[in-house]
PAMI-38832 format. One record per residue (C-alpha): y, z, x. Coordinates in Angstrom, 3 decimals, padded with zeros to 6 digits, m for minus. Each point is the difference from the previous one (the first is absolute). Layout:
N
@v->Y w->Z u->X
...
This chain:
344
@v->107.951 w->079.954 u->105.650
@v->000.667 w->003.001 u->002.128
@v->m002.524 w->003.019 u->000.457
@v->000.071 w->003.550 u->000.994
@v->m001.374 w->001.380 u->003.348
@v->m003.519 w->m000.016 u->m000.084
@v->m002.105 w->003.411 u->001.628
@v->m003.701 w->m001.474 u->000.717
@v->m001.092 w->003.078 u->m000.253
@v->001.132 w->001.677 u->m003.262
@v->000.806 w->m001.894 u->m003.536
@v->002.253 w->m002.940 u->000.056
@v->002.957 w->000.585 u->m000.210
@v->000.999 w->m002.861 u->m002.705
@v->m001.377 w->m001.424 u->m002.908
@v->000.787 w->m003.269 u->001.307
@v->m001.625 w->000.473 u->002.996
@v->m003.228 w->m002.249 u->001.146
@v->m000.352 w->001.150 u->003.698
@v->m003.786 w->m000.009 u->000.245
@v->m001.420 w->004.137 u->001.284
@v->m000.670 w->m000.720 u->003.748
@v->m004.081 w->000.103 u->000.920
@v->m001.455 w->003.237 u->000.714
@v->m000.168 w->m000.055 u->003.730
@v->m002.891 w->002.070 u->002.237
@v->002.890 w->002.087 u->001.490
@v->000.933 w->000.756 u->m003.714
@v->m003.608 w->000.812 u->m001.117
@v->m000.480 w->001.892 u->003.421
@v->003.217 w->002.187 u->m000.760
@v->m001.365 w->000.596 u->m004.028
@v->m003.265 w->001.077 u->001.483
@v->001.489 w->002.321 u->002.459
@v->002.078 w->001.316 u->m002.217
@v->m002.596 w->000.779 u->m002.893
@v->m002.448 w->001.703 u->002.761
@v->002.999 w->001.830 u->001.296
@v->000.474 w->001.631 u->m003.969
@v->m003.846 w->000.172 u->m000.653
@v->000.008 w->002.106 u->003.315
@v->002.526 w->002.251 u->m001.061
@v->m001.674 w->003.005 u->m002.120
@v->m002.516 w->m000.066 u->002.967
@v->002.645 w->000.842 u->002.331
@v->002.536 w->001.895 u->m001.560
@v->m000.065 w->003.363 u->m001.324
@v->m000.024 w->000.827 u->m003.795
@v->003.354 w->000.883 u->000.024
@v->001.053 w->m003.145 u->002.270
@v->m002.212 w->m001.804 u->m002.603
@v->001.633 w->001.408 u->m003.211
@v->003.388 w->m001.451 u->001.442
@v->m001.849 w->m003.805 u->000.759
@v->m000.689 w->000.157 u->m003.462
@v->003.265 w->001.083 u->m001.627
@v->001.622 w->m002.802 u->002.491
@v->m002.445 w->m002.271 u->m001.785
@v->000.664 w->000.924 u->m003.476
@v->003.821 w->000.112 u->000.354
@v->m000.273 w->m003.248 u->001.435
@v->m001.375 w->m000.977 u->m003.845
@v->002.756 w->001.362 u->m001.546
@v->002.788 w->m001.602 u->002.397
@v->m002.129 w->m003.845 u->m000.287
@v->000.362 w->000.687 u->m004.184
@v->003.820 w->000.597 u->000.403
@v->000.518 w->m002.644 u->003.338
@v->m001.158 w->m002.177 u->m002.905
@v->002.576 w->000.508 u->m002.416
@v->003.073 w->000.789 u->002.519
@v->m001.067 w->m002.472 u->003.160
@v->m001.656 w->m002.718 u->m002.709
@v->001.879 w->m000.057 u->m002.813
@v->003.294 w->001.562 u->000.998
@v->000.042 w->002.742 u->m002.443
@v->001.025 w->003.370 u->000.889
@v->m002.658 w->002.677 u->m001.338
@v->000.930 w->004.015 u->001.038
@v->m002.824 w->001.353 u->m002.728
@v->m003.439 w->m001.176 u->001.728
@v->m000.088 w->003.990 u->001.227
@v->m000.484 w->000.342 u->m004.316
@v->m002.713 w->m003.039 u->000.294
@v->m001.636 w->001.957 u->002.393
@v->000.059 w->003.214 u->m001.643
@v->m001.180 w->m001.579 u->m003.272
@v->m003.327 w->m001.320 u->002.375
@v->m000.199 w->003.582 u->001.171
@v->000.277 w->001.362 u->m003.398
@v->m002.765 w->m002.357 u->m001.580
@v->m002.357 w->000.315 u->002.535
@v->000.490 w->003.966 u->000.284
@v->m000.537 w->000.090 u->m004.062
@v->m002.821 w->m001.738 u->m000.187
@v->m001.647 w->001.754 u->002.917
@v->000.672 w->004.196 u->m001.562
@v->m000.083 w->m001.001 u->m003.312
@v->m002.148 w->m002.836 u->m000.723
@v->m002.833 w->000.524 u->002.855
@v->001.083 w->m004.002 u->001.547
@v->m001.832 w->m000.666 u->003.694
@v->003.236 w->m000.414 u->001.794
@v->m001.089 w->m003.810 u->000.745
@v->m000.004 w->m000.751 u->m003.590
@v->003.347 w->001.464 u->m000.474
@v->001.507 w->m003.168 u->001.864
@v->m000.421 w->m002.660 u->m002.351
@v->001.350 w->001.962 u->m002.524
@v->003.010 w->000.956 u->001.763
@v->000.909 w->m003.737 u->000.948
@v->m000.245 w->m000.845 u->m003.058
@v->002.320 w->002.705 u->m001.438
@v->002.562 w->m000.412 u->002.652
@v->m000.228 w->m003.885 u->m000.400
@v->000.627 w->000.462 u->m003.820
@v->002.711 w->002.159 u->000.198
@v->001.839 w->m001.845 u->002.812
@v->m000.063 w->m003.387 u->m001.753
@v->001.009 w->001.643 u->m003.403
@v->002.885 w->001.881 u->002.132
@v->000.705 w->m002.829 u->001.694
@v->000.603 w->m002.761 u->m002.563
@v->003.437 w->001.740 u->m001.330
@v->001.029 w->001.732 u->003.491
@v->m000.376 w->m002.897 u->001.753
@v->002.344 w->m002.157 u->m002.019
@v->002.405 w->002.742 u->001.759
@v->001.663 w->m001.254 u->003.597
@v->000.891 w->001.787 u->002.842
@v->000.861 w->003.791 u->000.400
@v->m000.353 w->m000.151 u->m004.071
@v->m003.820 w->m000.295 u->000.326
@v->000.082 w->002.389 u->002.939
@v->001.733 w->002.589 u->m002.688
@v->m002.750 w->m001.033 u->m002.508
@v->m002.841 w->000.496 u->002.464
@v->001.704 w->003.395 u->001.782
@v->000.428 w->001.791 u->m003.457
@v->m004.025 w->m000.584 u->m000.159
@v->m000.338 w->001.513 u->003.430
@v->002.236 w->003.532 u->m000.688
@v->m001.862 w->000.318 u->m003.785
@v->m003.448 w->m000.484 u->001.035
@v->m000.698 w->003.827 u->001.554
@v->001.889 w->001.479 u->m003.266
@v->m001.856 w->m002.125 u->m002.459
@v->m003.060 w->001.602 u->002.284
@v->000.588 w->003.232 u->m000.662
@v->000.695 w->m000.567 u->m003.513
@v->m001.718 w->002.380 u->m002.263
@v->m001.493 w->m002.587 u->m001.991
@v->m001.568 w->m001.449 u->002.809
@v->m000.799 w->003.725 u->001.960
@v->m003.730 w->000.352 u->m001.453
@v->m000.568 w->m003.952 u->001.757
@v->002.231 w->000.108 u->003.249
@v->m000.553 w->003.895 u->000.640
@v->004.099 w->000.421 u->000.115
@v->001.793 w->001.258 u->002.457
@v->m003.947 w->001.364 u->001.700
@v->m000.803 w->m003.799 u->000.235
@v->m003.957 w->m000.555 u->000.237
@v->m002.328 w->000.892 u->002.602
@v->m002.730 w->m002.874 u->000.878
@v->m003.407 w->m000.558 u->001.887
@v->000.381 w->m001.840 u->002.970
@v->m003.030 w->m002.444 u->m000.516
@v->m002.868 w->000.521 u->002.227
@v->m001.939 w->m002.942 u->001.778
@v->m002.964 w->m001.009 u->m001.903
@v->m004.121 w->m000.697 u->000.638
@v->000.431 w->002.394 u->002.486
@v->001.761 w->m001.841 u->002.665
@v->000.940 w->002.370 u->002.666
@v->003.932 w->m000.396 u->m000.252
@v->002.495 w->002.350 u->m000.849
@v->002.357 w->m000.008 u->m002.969
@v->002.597 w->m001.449 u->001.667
@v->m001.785 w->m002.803 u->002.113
@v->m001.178 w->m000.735 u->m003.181
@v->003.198 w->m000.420 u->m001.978
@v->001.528 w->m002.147 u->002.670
@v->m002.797 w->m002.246 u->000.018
@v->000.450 w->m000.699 u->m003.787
@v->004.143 w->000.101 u->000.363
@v->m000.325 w->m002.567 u->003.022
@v->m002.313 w->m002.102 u->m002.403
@v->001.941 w->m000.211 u->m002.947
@v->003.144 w->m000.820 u->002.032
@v->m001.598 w->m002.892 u->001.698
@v->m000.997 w->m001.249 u->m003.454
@v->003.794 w->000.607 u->m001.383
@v->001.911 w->m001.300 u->003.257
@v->m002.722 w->m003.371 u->m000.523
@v->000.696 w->m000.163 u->m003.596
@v->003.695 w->000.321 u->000.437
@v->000.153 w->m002.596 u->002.894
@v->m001.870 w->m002.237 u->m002.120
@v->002.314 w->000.504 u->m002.755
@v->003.386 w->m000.418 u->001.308
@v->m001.501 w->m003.381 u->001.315
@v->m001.007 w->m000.736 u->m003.276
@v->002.314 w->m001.375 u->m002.799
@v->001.050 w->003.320 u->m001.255
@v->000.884 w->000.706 u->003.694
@v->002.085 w->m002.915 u->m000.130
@v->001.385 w->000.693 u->m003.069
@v->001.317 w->003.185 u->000.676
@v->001.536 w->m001.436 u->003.213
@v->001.825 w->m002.589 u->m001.531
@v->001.692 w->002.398 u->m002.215
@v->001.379 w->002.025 u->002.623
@v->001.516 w->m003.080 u->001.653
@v->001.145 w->m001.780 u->m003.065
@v->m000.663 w->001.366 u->m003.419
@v->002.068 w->m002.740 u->m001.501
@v->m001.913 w->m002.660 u->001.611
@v->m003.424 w->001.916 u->m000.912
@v->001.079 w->m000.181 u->m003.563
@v->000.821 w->m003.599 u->000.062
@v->m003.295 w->m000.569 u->002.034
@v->m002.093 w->001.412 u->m003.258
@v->m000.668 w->003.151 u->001.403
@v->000.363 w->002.974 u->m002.431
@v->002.017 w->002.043 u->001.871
@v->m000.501 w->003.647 u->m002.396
@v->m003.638 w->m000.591 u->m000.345
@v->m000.551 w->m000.710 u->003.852
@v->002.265 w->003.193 u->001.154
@v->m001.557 w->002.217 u->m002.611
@v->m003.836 w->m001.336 u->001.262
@v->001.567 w->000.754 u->003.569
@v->001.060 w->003.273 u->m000.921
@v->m003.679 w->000.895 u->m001.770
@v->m001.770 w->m001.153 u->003.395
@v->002.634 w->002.149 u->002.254
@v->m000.702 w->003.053 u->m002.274
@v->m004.033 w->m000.896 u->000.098
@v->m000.047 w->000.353 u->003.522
@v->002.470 w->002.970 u->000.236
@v->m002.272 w->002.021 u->m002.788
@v->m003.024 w->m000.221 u->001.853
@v->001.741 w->001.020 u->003.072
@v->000.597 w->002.946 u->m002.028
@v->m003.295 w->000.462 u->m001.021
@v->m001.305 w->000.113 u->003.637
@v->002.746 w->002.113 u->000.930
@v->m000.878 w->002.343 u->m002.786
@v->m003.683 w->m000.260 u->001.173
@v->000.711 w->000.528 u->003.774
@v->002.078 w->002.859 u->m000.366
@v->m001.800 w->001.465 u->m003.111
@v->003.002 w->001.274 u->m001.466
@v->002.606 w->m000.985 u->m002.600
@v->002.858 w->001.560 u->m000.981
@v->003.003 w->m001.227 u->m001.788
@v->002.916 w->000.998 u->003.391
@v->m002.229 w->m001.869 u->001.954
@v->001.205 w->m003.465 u->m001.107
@v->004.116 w->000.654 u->m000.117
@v->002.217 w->m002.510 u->000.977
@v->m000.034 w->m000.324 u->003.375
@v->m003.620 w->m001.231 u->m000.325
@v->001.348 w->m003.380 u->m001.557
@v->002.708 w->000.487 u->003.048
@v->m002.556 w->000.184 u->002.789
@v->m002.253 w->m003.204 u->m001.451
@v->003.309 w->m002.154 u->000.151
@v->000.755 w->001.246 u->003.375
@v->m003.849 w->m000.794 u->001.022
@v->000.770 w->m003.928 u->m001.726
@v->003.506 w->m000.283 u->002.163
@v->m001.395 w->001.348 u->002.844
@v->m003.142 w->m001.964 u->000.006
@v->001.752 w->m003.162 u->m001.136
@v->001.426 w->m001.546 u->m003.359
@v->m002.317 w->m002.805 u->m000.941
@v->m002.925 w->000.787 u->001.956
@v->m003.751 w->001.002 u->m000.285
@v->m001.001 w->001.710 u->003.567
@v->003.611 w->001.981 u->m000.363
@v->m001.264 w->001.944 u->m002.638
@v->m002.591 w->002.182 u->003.065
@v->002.747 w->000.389 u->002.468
@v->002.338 w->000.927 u->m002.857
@v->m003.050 w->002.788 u->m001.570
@v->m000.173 w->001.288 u->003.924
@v->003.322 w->000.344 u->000.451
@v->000.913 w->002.476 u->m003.172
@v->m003.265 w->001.718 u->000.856
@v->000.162 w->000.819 u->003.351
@v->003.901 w->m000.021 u->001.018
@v->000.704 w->002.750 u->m002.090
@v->m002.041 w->001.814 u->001.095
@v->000.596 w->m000.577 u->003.469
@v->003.424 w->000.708 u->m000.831
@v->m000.934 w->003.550 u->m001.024
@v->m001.467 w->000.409 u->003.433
@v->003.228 w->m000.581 u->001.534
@v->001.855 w->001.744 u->m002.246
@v->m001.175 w->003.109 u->m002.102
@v->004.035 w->000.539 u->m001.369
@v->001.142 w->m003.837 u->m000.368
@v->m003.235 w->m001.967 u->m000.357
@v->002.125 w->m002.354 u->m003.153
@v->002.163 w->m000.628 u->002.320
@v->m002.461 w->m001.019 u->002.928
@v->m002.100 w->m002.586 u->m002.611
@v->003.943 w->m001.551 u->m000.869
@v->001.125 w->m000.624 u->003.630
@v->m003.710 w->m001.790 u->000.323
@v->000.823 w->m001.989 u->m003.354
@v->003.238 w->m000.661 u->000.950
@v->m000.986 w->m001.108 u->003.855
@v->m002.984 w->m002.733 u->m001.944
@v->002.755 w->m001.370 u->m001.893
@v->002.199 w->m000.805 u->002.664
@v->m002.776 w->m000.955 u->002.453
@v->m002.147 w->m001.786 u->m002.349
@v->002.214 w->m001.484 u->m003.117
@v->m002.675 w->m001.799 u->m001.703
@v->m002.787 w->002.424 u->000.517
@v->m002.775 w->000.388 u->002.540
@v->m001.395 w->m003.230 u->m000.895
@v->002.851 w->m001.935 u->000.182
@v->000.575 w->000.803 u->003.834
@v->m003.379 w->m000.691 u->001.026
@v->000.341 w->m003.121 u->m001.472
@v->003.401 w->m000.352 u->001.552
@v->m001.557 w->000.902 u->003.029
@v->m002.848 w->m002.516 u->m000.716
@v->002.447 w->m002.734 u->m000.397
@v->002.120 w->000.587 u->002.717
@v->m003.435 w->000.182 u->002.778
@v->m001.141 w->m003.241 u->m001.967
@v->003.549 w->m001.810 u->000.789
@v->m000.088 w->001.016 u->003.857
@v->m003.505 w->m000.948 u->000.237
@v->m000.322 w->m003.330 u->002.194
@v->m000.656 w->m003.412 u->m002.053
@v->m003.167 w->m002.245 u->001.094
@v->001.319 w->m002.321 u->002.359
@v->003.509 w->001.585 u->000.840
C-alpha cells in the first residue's frame, strides 16, 4: 500500500504511515540549544520596545499554529480565528477589570472557553466544505466587533472605549522590567503549546485529522468518526488561538472591539501560507513576517504601505509556493542529492 511523503521533522503526513522519527542527532540538539539561548538572550539585549515586538511575534505565532492546524492539518478553510482571538482577549480582559483575575489565571479559563466554543461551532460548520465553511467562518469574523459593542454586552466589553489593562509586573522582586517579564512567560507558554502540538499531530488525533484531509471517504470506512474528529480539531485550533488572544490582550493591555476586524483572521492565514501549510516551525516565520513586513513596508512607503506588504506577499508566493519551510526543505533535499555517496 502506497504512502504520502513523509517530513521527519513535522507530523506525518499519513495515517498509514510507519516511517520511524529519525534519532535526535548532536548537531540537532546543538542547533535547539543555540537556538533557546539565542531567545532566552533576547529581553537582555533588546530594547523594551524591540522586546514588545519579540513577544507579539511569539504570540501571533500561537494563533497562526491553532489555525495551521485546522487549514495545513485538516484541510479546512477557517477566516474567523481573528473572532477566536478576540473572544481570548475579551475573557481574559473581563475577568481582569471586573472580576480582580491575576492575568496568569485568566489562561486556563480562556482555553477552555475558546476550546468549548470552537468544538460546539465546529461540529455543524464543519460538516460544511469548501468556500461554504469559509462563508460560515467569515460571517463570524465581520459580526464579532458589532456583537462587541452591543449594548447588552457594553457594561462587560467597555463598547466602543474597549478596556484598559495592567501590564503585569515581574514578581519577588526580580529586577526585570514589565516587558522582559512578559516575554519570558509568552516564550514559555509557547514552548509548552508548540511541544504539545508537535506531540499531538504525531499522536492519533494528529493522524486522524490528516487522514481526513487526504481521504475522508477512506477515513470513514477506516472507523474514524470523521464530525467528531474535525469538530475536536476545530476546539484545539480555537484553544490555542484564544490564548493567543489572551496574551495579546495582556501584552498590549488593551481591548477594544475594531481591534479584531477582519483582516486579523486575513493576516493569521497569510502568516500559515507564508510559513507553510502543514507545518509546525512555519507558524514563527509566518508570526515574523505579518509583524514586521508591514511595518517595514510603512517605512518605505508612508502613502502606499498596503501596497508595499502585497508586492512582498505576492513576491513569497511566487518565490516560495509551499511556504518558507517547504524551500528549505527543498533546498535540504536538493544539497542531500548532490552530496557524494560513500564509496563513489
Amino acid at each position: 500500500m502506497s504512502t504520502l511523503p513523509v517530513s521527519v521533522d513535522e507530523a506525518p503526513l499519513s495515517a498509514a504511515d510507519t516511517t520511524p522519527v529519525p534519532a535526535v542527532t548532536p548537531w540537532r540538539l546543538l542547533a535547539l540549544a543555540v537556538l533557546a539561548a539565542a531567545a532566552l538572550a533576547v529581553p537582555f539585549a533588546l530594547s523594551d520596545y524591540r522586546i514588545f515586538l519579540v513577544t507579539m511575534t511569539l504570540i501571533t505565532a500561537i494563533a497562526v499554529l491553532g489555525l495551521n492546524m485546522l487549514v495545513g492539518y485538516n484541510g479546512q478553510l477557517s477566516l474567523g480565528h481573528g473572532a477566536i482571538y478576540a473572544l481570548g482577549a475579551y475573557v481574559t480582559a473581563i475577568l481582569m477589570e471586573h472580576a480582580h483575575f491575576p492575568w496568569w489565571t485568566t489562561l486556563p479559563v480562556s482555553a477552555v472557553v475558546c476550546f468549548v466554543f470552537g468544538f460546539l461551532f465546529g461540529w455543524p460548520a464543519l460538516r460544511l466544505k469548501g468556500h461554504y465553511l469559509a462563508l460560515a467562518t467569515f460571517a463570524l469574523a465581520l459580526a464579532t466587533p458589532q456583537l462587541l459593542k452591543h449594548k447588552a454586552l457594553e457594561a462587560w466589553t467597555g463598547g466602543v472605549q474597549g478596556l484598559t489593562l495592567t501590564k503585569p509586573e515581574a514578581p519577588f522582586g526580580w529586577k526585570l522590567t514589565g516587558d522582559q517579564w512578559l516575554y519570558l512567560m509568552v516564550l514559555a507558554i509557547a514552548a509548552v503549546l508548540f511541544i504539545a502540538a508537535w506531540n499531538l499531530l504525531r499522536g492519533r488525533l494528529g493522524r486522524a485529522t490528516i487522514a481526513i484531509r487526504e481521504q475522508p471517504i477512506a477515513a470513514s470506512a477506516m472507523g474514524i468518526n470523521v464530525a467528531y474528529t474535525k469538530a475536536m480539531t476545530f476546539g484545539i485550533s480555537a484553544l490555542y488561538t484564544g490564548v493567543a488572544g489572551s496574551l495579546g490582550a495582556i501584552a498590549t493591555a488593551f481591548v477594544a472591539p475594531d481591534s479584531f476586524g477582519m483582516f486579523v483572521s486575513v493576516f493569521f492565514l497569510v502568516g500559515v501560507v507564508v510559513g507553510g501549510l502543514g507545518t509546525i516551525s512555519g507558524a514563527l516565520v509566518g508570526a515574523a513576517f505579518i509583524q514586521f513586513i508591514p511595518n517595514f513596508a510603512d517605512q518605505i512607503s508612508k502613502s502606499a504601505p498596503s501596497a508595499i506588504f502585497a508586492g512582498f506577499l505576492i513576491l513569497c508566493m511566487f518565490l516560495m509556493p509551499q511556504g518558507f519551510v517547504g524551500l528549505v526543505r527543498a533546498a535540504l533535499r536538493r544539497v542531500q542529492r548532490q552530496r557524494p555517496r560513500g564509496g563513489d
